[in-house]
C-alpha positions as CSV (number, residue, x, y, z in Angstrom):
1,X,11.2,29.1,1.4
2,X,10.3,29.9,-2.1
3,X,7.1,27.4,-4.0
4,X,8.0,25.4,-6.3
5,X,5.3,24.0,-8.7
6,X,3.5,23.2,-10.9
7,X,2.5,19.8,-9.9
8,X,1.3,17.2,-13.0
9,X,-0.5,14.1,-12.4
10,X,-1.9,11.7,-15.1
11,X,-1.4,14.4,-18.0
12,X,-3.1,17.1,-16.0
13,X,-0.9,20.0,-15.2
14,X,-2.3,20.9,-11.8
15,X,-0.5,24.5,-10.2
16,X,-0.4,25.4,-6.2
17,X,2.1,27.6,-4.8
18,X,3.1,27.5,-0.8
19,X,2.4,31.5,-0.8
20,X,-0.2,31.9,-4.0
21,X,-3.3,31.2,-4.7
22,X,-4.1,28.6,-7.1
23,X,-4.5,28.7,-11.0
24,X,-6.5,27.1,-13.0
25,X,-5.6,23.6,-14.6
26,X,-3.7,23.3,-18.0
27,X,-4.1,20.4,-19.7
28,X,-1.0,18.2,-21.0
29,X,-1.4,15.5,-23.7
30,X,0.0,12.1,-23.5
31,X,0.7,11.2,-27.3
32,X,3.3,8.7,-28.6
33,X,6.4,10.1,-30.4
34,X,7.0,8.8,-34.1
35,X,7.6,5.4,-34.7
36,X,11.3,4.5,-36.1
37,X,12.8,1.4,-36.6
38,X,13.8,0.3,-33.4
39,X,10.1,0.9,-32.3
40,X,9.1,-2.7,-33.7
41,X,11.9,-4.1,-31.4
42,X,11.1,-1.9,-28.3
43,X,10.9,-4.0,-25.2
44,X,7.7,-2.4,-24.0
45,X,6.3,-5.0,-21.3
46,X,10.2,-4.6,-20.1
47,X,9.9,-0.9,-19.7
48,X,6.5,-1.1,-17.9
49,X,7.9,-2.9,-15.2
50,X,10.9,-0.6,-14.8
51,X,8.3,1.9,-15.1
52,X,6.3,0.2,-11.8
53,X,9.5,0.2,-9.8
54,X,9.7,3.4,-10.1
55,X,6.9,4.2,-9.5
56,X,6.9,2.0,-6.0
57,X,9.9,4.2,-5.1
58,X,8.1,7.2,-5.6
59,X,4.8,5.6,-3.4
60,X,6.8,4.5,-0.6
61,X,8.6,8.0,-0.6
62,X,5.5,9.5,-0.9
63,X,4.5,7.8,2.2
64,X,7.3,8.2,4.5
65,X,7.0,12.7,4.1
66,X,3.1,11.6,5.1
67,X,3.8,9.6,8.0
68,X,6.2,12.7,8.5
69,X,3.6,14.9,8.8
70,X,0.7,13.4,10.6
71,X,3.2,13.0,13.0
72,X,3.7,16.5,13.1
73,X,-0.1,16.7,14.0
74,X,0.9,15.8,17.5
75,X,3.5,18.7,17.2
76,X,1.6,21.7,16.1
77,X,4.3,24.1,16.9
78,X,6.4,22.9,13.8
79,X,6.4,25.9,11.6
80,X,4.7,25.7,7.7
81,X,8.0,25.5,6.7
82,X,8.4,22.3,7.9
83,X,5.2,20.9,6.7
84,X,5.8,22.8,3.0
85,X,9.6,20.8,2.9
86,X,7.7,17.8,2.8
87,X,5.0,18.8,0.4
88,X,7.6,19.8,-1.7
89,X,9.0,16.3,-1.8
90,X,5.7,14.7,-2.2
91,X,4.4,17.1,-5.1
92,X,8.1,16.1,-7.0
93,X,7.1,12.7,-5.9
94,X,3.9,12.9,-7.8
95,X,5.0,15.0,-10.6
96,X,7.7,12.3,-11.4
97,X,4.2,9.3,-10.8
98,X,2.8,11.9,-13.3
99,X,5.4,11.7,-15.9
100,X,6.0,7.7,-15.5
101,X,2.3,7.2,-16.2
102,X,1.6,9.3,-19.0
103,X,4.7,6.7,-20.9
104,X,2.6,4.1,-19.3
105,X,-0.7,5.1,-20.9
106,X,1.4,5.6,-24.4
107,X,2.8,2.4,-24.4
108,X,-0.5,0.4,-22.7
109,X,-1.6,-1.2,-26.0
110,X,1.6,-3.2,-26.1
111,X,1.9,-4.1,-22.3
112,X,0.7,-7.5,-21.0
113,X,-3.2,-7.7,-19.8
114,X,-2.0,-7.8,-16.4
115,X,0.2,-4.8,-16.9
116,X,-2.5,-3.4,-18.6
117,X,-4.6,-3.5,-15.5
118,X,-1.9,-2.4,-13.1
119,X,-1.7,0.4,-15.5
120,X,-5.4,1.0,-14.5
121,X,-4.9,0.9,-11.0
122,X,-2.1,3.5,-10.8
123,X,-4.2,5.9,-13.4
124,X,-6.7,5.6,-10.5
125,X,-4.2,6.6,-7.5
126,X,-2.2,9.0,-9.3
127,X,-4.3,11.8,-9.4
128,X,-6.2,11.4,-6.3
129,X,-2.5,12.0,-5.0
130,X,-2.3,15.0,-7.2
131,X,-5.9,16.6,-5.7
132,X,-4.8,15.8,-1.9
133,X,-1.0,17.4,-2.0
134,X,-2.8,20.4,-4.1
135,X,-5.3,20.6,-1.1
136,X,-2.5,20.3,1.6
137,X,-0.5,22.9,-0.4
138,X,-3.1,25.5,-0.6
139,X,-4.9,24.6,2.6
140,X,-1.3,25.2,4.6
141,X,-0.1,27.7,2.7
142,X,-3.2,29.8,3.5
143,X,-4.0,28.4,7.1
144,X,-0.6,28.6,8.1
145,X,-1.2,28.9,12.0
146,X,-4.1,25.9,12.3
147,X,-2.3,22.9,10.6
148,X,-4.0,20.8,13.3
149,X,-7.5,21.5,11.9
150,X,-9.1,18.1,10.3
151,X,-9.8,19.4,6.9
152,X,-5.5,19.2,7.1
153,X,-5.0,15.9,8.6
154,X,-7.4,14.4,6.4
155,X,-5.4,15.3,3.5
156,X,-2.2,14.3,5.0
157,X,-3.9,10.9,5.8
158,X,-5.0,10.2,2.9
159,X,-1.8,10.9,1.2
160,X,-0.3,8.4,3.6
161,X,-3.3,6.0,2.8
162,X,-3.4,6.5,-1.2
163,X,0.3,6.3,-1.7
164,X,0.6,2.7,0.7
165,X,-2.4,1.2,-1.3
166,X,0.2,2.3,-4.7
167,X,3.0,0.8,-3.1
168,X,1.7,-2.1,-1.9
169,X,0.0,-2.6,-5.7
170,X,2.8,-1.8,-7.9
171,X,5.3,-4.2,-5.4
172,X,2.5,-6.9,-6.2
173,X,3.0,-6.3,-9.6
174,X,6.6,-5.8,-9.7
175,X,7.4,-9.4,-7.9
176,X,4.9,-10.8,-10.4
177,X,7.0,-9.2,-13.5
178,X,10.4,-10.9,-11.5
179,X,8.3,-14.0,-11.1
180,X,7.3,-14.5,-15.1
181,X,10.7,-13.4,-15.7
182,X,12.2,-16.2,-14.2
183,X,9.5,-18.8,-15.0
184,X,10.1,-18.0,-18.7
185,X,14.1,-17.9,-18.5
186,X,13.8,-21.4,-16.6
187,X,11.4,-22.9,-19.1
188,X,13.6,-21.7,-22.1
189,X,16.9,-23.0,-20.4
190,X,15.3,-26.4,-19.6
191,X,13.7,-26.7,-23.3
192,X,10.2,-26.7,-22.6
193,X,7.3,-24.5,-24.6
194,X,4.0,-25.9,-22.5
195,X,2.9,-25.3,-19.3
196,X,2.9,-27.7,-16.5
């Protein structure tokens, strides 16, 4: 199986590789392109919520390679190869979180307090799911016979752990958007402007 990384998370480029040792961080910036015109007209609070399904499909993928491997920790005969397909999935996984919320953090002054805050909360998962795939990674790749040790299992829990709590917030947040959606559709069709 050949590595494939690097691995970014919230505009930090982190690297690992299943065979190498690891490198030392680069930094990635998060800036907004240049305005044009249809910038004024942008749909921003629209794009954050695509954003946060996305990013609950990523979470709940995330999760299921976890569950994946803890369960392998009542298997320790799997090879690393089998653990290391999985990592691969989840650092893709949070590479692609990575990506999502660096638009996110771009665009946050235009987004809805709520989203705003939901915003927050991801920037607050993201990379902890970043540090605990980049400890599995190396850990594995360099422990290759012992992957029943705890100092493993912990990071695959966690993983399991951190990416549920995200999935769990960002569906939250996501049936919320649907919600608003609906309740401001409704109040336009019937011809109100108030609240109840």
């Amino acid at each position: 199986m050949k590595p494939r990384f690097p691995l970014l998370c919230s505009c930090v480029l982190l690297t690992a590789a299943l065979t190498a040792p690891a490198s030392t961080p680069a930094p990635c910036t998060c800036t907004p392109g240049t305005p044009t015109a249809a910038s004024n007209t942008w749909d921003f609070k629209g794009e954050a919520n695509t954003i946060f399904q996305d990013i609950e499909t990523d979470a709940r993928s995330i999760r299921a390679q976890a569950d994946r491997l803890e369960s392998y920790q009542r298997g320790p005969e799997l090879s690393w190869a089998s653990h290391a397909d999985h990592l691969n999935v989840i650092r893709d996984d949070v590479n692609d979180m990575g990506k999502k919320l660096c638009r996110l953090e771009v665009i946050r002054g235009a987004l809805a307090p709520w989203q705003q805050g939901e915003v927050d909360r991801i920037a607050g998962i993201v990379p902890l799911l970043a540090n605990e795939t980049e400890d599995a990674i190396l850990f594995g790749g360099e422990h290759q016979q012992v992957l029943w040790l705890p100092v493993y299992q912990k990071d695959t829990s966690s993983l399991y752990e951190n990416s549920n709590k995200l999935a769990q917030s960002v569906n939250e947040a996501v049936k919320y958007a649907g919600v608003s959606k609906d309740y401001h559709t409704l109040r336009h069709e019937m011809g109100t402007s108030g609240g109840f």
